[in-house]
C-alpha positions in Angstrom: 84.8 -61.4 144.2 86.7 -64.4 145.6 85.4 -67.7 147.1 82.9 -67.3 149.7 82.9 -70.0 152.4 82.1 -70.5 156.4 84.1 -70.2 159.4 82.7 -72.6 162.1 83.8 -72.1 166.2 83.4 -75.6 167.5 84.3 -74.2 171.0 81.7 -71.6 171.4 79.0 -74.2 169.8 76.4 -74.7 172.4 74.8 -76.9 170.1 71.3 -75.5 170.3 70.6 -76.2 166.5 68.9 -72.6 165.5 71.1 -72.6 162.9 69.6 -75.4 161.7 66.0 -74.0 162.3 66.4 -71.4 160.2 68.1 -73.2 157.7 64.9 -75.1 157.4 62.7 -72.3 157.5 64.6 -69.9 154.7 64.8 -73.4 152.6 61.3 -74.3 153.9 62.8 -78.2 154.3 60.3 -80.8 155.6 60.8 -83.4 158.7 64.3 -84.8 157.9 66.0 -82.7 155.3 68.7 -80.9 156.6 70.8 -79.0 154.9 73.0 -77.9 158.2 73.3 -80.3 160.8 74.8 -80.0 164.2 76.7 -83.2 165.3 77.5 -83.8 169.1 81.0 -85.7 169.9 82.5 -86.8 173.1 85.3 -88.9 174.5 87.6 -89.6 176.9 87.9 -90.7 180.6 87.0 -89.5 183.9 88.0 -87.0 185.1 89.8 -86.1 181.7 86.6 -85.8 179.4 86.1 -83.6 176.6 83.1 -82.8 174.5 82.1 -80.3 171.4 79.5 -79.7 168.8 79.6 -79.2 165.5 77.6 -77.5 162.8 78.0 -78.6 159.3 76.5 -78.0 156.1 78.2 -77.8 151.9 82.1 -76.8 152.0 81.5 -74.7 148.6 84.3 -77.4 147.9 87.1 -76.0 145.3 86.3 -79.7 143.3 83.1 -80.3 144.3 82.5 -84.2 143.9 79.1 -83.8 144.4 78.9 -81.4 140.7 81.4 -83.7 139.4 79.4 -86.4 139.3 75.8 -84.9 138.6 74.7 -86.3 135.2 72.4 -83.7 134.8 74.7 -80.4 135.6 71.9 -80.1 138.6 74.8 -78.9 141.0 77.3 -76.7 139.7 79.9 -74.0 141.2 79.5 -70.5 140.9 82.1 -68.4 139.2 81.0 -65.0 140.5 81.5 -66.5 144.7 82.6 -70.1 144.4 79.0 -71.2 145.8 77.6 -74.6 145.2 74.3 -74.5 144.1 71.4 -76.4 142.8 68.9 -76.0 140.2 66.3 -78.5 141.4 64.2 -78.2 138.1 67.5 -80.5 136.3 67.8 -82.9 139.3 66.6 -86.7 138.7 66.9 -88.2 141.7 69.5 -90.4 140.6 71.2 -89.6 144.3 75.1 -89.2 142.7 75.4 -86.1 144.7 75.0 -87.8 147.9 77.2 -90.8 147.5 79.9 -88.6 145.9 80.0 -85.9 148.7 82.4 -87.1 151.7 80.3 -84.7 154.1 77.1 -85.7 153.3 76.3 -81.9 151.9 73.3 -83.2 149.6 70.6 -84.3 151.5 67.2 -86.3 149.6 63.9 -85.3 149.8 61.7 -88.0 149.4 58.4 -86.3 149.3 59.8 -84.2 146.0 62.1 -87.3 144.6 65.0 -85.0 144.4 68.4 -83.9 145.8 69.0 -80.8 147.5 71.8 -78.8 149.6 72.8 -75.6 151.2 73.3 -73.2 148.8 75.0 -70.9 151.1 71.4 -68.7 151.0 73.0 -67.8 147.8 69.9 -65.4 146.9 70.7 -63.2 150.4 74.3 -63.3 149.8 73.4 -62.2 146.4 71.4 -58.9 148.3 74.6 -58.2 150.6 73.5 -60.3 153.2 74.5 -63.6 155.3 73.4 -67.0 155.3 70.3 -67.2 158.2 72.5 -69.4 159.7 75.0 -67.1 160.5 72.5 -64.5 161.3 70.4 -67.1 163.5 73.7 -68.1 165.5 73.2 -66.6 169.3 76.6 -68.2 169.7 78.5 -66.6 166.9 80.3 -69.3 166.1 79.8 -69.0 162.6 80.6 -66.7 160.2 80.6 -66.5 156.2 82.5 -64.5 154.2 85.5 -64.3 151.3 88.1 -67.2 152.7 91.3 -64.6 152.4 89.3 -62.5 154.2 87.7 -65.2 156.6 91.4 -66.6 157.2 92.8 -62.9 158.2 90.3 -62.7 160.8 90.4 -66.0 162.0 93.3 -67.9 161.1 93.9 -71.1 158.8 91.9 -73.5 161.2 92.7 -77.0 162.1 91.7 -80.4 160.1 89.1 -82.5 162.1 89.3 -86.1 163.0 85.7 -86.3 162.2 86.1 -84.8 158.5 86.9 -86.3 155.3 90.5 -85.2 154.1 90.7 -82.4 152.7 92.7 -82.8 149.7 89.6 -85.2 148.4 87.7 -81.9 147.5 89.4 -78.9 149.0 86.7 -77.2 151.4 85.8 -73.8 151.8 85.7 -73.9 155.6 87.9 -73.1 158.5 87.2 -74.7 161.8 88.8 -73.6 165.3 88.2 -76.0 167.5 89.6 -78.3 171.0 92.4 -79.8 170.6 91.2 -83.4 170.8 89.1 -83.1 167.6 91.8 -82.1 165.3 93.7 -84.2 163.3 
């Protein structure tokens, strides 16, 4: 099996945030944890304006900073699929995840004391299916998959003005989106 990562379609995004919904409800994450988020970004001048949304969540980065950096081996990267996951039983709270990550992946909980992040629904991938934020899309601007397998269907994507650069930790994710957001 090779790395598993997302494909994200910025410019069929309506931004209605269900994938966000269920992301809350399959991690059952209380009132301001988010694990995906969907930002809104606009520009320009009239009559030439432009607008898109996008839906973000953990890269499954190839160096993960936020693993790199966890004293306590919480987050770690699976060999079987490349997934970044989190074993919340070894997190302290000490927050290293979330200042090392450059797309704000890890998100605190305050009510437990401790870090946690999109897994990529690891446990439904595990039983052959996809993220519930894939599924929940009505959009279908996301999709998950094997990257060589993501990239034959969909192309290399584009690097986003609003992202980190990419050679900082090499994400799993391939964004199509308008022309005024990329890079």
């Amino acid at each position: 099996m090779g790395q598993k990562g997302f494909y994200i379609d910025s410019t069929v995004c309506s931004g209605c945030k269900v994938c966000s919904v269920s992301c809350k409800d399959v991690n059952d994450l209380k009132v301001g944890v988010n694990y995906r988020r969907v930002y809104e970004f606009e520009g320009g001048r009239f009559p030439d304006t432009w607008g898109f949304f996008l839906s973000v969540s953990c890269n499954h980065c190839d160096e993960p900073k936020c693993a790199e950096n966890c004293p306590t081996g919480a987050i770690f990267k699976r060999t079987e699929d490349g997934l970044v996951v989190n074993d919340e039983a070894k997190c302290v709270g000490c927050k290293m995840c979330l200042w090392s990550c450059p797309y704000e992946g890890p998100q605190y909980n305050e009510e437990t004391g401790k870090a946690g992040k999109c897994d990529g629904c690891a446990a439904l991938v595990d039983e052959g299916e996809n993220p519930a934020c894939v599924d929940a899309c009505v959009m279908r601007a996301l999709d998950f998959g094997e990257l060589d397998d993501l990239r034959a269907k969909y192309g290399d994507g584009v690097d986003l003005k609003v992202f980190a650069d990419k050679g900082i930790t090499h994400p799993n994710v391939i964004v199509k989106a308008i022309p005024q957001a990329e890079k």
